[in-house]
N, C-alpha and C positions, 0 to 999 in steps of 0.2 A: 800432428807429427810426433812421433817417437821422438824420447830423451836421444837413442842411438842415432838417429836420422838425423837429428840438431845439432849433436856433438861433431858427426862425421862431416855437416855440410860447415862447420866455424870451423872445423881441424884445416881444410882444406883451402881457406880463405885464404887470398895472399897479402901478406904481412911482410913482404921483402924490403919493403920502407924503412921498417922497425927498425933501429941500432941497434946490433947485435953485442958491444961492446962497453963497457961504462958500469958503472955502478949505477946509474940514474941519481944520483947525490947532486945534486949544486953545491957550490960556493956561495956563501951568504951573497944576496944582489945579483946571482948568476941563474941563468933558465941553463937547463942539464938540457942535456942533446937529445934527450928522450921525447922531452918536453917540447922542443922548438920543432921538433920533424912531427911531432904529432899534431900542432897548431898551426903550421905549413901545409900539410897534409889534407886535414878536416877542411881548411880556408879553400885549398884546390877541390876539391872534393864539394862541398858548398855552392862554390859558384858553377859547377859542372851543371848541377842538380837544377841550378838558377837558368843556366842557358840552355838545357834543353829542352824543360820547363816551359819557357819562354816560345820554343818552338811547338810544342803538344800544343799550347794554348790557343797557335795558327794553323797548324797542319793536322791536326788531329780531331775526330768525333766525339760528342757528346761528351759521353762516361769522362773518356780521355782528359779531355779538355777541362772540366772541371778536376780531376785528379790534378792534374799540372797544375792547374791554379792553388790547389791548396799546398804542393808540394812549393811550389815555387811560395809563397808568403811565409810557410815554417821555415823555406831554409833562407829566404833573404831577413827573417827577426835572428837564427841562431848564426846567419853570418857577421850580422852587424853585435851580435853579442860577441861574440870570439874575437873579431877586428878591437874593438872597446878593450876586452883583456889582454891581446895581445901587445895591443899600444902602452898600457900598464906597465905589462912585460919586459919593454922593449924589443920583442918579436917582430923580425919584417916578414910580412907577409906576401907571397908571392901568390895572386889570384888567378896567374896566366893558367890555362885549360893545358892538363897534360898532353902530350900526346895520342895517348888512349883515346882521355876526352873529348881533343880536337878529332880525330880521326868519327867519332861515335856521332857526334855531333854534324860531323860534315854527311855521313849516310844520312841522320836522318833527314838532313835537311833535302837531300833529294827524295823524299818520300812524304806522300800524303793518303787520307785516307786510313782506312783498317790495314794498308800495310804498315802505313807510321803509326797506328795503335799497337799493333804488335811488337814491331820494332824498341818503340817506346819504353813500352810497359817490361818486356825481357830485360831493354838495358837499368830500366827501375830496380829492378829482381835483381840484378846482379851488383850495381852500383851500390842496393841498399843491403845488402848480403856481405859486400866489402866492407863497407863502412860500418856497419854492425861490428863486427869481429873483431875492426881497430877501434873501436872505442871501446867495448869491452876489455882487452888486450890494457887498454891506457890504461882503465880505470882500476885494473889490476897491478898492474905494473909501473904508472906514470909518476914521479915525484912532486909534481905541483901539485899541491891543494885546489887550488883554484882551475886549474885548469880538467883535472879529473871532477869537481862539481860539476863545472859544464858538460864534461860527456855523460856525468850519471843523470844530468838533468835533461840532455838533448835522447839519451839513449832511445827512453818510452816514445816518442816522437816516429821514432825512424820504426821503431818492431812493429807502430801501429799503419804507418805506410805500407814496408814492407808485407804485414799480411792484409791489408787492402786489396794492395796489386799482387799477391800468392791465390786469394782465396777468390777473389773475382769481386770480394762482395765491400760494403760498409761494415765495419764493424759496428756495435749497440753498446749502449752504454754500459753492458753487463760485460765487455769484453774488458779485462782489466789490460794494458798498456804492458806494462813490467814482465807477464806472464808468456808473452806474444815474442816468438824468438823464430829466426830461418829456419 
């Protein structure tokens, strides 16, 4: 992909989530607004990933199925890491499936076979397309320490997903992680 093609398709991302208002500054002891909607956020997001996942693993062929499985164990280790920081935090974390979610979730569960591969793998493509671009976004933008390590540490994870399920293929170990962007 083109640098232009990669820029246009993160420009595009929606970040409606985002506070648009704040200095992102805490008060000593306090999580900034930035920071609790972006750990709210990842947390919904996370377990999205986790329960449709969960479904590929049933309803879905080969390939599929084993992609779900791996997507589902990355994101149930960096859910239970973000849960762990956020408790730190004192961040309550709400895991209910958005609306989106629940709605994405509920087509697919009507669907098996290569229509739920496709189904699947697009809503992969785009969930991991979203969530690329808010962590990014945090890890520029975000005032916790600790909370932007975790998305610079989870980032590689998701761009190596994401072009997994882009390019059709596994990547090799010559594929560097960091480099691999929507």
């Amino acid at each position: 992909l083109s640098a232009s093609v990669v820029l246009a398709t993160l420009a595009s991302a929606d970040v409606s989530w985002w506070p648009s208002s704040g200095t992102g500054e805490a008060s000593a002891g306090a999580v900034a607004a930035v920071d609790r909607h972006f750990a709210v956020n990842a947390a919904k997001g996370g377990r999205a990933e986790v329960e449709m996942s969960k479904l590929a693993r049933s309803q879905g062929t080969g390939e599929v199925r084993s992609l779900a499985q791996q997507i589902q164990k990355d994101h149930e280790k960096a859910n239970a890491e973000l849960k762990a920081l956020a408790e730190r935090k004192s961040i309550t974390l709400d895991e209910d499936l958005t609306p989106e979610h629940r709605q994405a979730h509920e087509r697919l569960g009507g669907m098996s076979g290569r229509e739920f591969d496709q189904a699947y793998t697009e809503q992969m493509l785009s969930d991991h397309k979203k969530t690329i671009a808010d962590f990014e976004r945090y890890t520029r933008d975000g005032s916790d320490t600790d909370l932007k390590k975790f998305a610079e540490k989870t980032l590689p994870t998701m761009r190596h997903v994401w072009m997994i399920v882009h390019t059709g293929r596994v990547a090799t170990n010559e594929d560097d992680p960091a480099t691999l962007a929507p």
